[in-house]
ROKOLSE-393825 format. One record per residue (C-alpha): residue in three letters; x, y, z. Coordinates in steps of 0.2 Angstrom, whole numbers, plus 2048, in hexadecimal, padded with zeros to 3 digits. Example, Ala and Ser with C-alpha at 12.3 -4.5 7.8 and 13.67 -1.06 7.14 Angstrom:
ALA83E7EA827
SER8447FB824
END
This chain:
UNK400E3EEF1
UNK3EFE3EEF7
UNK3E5E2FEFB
UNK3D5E2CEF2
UNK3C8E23EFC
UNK3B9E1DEF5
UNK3ACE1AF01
UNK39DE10F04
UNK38DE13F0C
UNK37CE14F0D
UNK36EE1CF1A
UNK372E2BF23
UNK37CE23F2F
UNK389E23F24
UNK388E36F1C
UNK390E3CF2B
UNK39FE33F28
UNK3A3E35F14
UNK39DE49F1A
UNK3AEE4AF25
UNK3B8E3DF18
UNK3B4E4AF0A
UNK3B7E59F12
UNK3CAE55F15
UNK3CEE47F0A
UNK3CDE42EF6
UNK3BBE36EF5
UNK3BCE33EE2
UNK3AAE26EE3
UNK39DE21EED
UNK395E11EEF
UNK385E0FEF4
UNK374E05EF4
UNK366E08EE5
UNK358E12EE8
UNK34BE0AEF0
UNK338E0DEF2
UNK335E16F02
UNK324E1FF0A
UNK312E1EF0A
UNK314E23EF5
UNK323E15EF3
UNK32CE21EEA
UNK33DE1CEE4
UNK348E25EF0
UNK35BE28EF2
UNK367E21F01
UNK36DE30F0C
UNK37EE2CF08
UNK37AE31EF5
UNK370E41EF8
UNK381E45F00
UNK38EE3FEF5
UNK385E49EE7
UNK384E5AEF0
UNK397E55EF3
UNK399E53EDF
UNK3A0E40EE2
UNK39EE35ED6
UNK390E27EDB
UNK38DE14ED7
UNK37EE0AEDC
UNK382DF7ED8
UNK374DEDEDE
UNK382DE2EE2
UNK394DE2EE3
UNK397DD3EDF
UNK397DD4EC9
UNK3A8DD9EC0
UNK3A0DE8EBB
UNK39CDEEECD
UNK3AFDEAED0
UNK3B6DF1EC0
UNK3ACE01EC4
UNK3B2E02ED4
UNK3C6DFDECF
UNK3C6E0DEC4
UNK3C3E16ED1
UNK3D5E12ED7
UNK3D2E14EE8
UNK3E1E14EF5
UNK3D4E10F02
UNK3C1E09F06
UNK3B7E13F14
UNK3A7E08F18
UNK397E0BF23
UNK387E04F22
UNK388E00F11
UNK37CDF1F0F
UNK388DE4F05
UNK396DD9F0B
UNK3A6DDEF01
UNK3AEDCFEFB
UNK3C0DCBEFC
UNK3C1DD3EE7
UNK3BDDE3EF0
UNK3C7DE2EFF
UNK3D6DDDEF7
UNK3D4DEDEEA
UNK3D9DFCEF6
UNK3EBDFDEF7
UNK3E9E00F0A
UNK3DBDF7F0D
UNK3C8DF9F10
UNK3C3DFEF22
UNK3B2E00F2A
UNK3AAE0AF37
UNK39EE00F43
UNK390E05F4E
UNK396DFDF5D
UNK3A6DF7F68
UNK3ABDE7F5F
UNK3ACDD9F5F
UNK39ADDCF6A
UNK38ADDEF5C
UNK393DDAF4D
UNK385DDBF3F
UNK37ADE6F37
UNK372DEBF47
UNK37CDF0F53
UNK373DFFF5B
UNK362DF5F5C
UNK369DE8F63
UNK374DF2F72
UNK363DFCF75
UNK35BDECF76
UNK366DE1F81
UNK366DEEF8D
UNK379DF5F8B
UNK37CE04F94
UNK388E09F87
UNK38EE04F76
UNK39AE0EF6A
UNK3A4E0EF58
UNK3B1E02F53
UNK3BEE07F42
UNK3C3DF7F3C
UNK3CEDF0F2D
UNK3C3DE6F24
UNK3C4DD4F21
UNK3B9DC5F19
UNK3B0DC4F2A
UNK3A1DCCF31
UNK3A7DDAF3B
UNK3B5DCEF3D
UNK3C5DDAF3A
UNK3D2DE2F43
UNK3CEDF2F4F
UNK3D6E00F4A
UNK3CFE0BF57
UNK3BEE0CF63
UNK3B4E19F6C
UNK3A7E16F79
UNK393E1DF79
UNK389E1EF88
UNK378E19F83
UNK36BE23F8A
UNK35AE1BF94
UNK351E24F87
UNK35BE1FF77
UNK354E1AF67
UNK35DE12F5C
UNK35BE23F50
UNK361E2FF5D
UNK36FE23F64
UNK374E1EF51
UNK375E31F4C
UNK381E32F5C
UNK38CE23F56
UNK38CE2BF44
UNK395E38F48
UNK39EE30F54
UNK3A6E25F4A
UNK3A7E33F3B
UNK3B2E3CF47
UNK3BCE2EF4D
UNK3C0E27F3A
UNK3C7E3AF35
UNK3D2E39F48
UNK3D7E27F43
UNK3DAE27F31
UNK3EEE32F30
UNK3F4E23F3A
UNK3EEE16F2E
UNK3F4E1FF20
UNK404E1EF27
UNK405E0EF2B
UNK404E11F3E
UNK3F5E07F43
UNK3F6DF4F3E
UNK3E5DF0F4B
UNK3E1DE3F56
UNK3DBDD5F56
UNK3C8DD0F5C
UNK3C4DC7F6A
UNK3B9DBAF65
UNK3B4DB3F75
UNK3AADC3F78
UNK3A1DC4F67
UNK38FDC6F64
UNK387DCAF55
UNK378DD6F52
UNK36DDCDF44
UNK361DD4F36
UNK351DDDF3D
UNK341DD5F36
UNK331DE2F35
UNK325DD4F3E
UNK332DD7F4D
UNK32ADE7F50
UNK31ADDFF57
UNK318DE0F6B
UNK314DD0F74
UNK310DD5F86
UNK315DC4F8B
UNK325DCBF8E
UNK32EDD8F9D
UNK328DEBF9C
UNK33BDEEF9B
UNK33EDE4F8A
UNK32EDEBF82
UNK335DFBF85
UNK345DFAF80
UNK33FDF3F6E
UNK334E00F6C
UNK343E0CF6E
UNK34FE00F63
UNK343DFEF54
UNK33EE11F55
UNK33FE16F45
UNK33EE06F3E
UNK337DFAF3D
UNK32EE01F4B
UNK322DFAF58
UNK311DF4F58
UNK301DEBF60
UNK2F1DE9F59
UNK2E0DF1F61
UNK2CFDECF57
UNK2D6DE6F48
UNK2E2DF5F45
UNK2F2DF7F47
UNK2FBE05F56
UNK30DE0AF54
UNK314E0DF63
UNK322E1DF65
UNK326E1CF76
UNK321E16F86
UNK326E12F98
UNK32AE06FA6
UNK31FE06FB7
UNK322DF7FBF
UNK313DEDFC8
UNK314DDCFCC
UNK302DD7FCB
UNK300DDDFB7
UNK2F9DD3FAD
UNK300DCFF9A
UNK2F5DD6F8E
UNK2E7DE3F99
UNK2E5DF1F97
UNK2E6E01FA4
UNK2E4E12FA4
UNK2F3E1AFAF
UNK2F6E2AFB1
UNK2EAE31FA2
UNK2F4E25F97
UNK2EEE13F90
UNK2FAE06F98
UNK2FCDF3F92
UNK300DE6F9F
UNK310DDBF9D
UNK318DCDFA6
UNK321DD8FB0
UNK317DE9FB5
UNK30FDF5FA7
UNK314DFCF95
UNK30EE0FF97
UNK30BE15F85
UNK312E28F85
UNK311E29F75
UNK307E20F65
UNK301E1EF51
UNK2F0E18F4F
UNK2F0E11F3E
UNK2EEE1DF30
UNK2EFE2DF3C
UNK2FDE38F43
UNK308E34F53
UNK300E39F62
UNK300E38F76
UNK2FAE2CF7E
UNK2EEE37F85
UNK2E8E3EF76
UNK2E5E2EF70
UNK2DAE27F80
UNK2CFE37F7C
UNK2C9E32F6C
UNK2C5E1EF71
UNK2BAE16F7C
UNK2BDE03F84
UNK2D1E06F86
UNK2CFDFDF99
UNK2C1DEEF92
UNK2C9DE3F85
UNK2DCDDDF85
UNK2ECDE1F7C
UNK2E9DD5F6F
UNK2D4DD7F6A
UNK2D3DD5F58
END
């Protein structure tokens, strides 16, 4: 008798894996977060994960939370034999653990116990990690607390953001899951436990994180700017508006000074505490990504006032 897996999920991290689930075992429901309003319009739009499941033709359920006794009756009728999770957005409580006959595990976007959370990729870009990876795990009650069922190891790229590492981990992990799941099903792989002595945990991302302070090291400007890259991006603010930043670089130079501003190399520059931020690539509020060049070609003062003129 075939399984049937229900699986839950929600942005396009997750579509890679219910894509490969699909395509070789019985997904007989997807759960998955409301639409929400996105874009400049604030349309109500779908998650990824339920575009997919509805080219798929699965079945798909969008509790605003799980934790009503119709979300779980919905969810029990299902019948599933086993819980697939990935970024879905809720914690599952023990009800819905307990309902799978073999369990609920979940796929996580780095090698725990390090950067358990909901943002793990952020946060490796951002500590500095030179590599991070995928954990399957058998959930439990906990955070990101459960046993390991299987790991695989990501290098993380000098010029990483967390959209092109995160798509690597997605399919990472959708890869592993499919090459780990016939041993779980036979009741092969029992896990092992966590360490705990070497857990970290990877918080919620707060938009007013994205703005800059040049108070701190070139290096850890940087790295945010790749972390929060797409969301919730990177800023400073110029003449009362507002400038995204998409990319930038390191050049070291002890005599900076945190908050002026240089021209270097054709491109605007922004002194730090430990050298300068080179800006290769910005959003001026309310027009379209640019070079830094482009952009110096269409102001004038870039070099007389400081990072932080209102």
């Amino acid at each position: 008798m075939n399984p049937r897996f229900v699986f839950m999920g929600s942005p396009a991290f997750a579509t890679p894996a219910l894509q490969r689930l699909a395509e070789r075992y019985d997904v007989v429901g997807v759960v998955t977060q409301p639409d929400r309003p996105a874009g400049r319009g604030r349309e109500m739009t779908p998650p990824p994960v339920k575009d997919l499941a509805g080219r798929l033709g699965i079945p798909v359920f969008q509790p605003e939370s799980l934790r009503t006794p119709e979300a779980f009756e919905r969810i029990r009728d299902w019948a599933p034999d086993v819980i697939v999770v990935t970024a879905f957005g809720q914690i599952l409580r023990k009800n819905i653990l307990d309902l799978p006959r073999q369990g609920c595990i979940n796929i996580h976007g780095s090698i725990l116990p390090r950067w358990r959370g909901a943002s793990p990729v952020q946060a490796a870009i951002l500590a500095g990690d030179t590599e991070t990876g995928v954990t399957i795990m058998k959930m439990d009650t906990g955070v990101d607390t459960g046993a390991i069922l299987a790991t695989r190891r990501v290098a993380i790229l000098a010029t990483d953001t967390a959209d092109t590492l995160g798509k690597r981990l997605a399919e990472t992990g959708a890869d592993l899951l499919i090459e780990t799941l016939p041993g779980y099903l036979a009741g092969k792989l029992s896990g092992q436990p966590q360490d705990e002595s070497l857990a970290t945990y990877a918080g919620l991302i707060r938009k007013e994180e994205g703005l800059l302070d040049f108070s701190q090291p070139a290096e850890t400007l940087e790295r945010r700017i790749r972390a929060f890259n797409p969301w919730p991006s990177t800023w400073f603010f110029w003449r009362g508006q507002s400038i995204k930043v998409h990319a930038a670089h390191v050049l070291s130079d002890n005599e900076a000074v945190p908050g002026k501003r240089k021209i270097i190399s054709g491109a605007p520059a922004i002194g730090t505490s430990t050298g300068w931020l080179v800006l290769d690539e910005i959003q001026p509020a309310g027009k379209k990504r640019m070079s830094g060049e482009t952009f110096l070609h269409g102001v004038r003062g870039w070099e007389s006032e400081d990072a932080h003129a209102m």
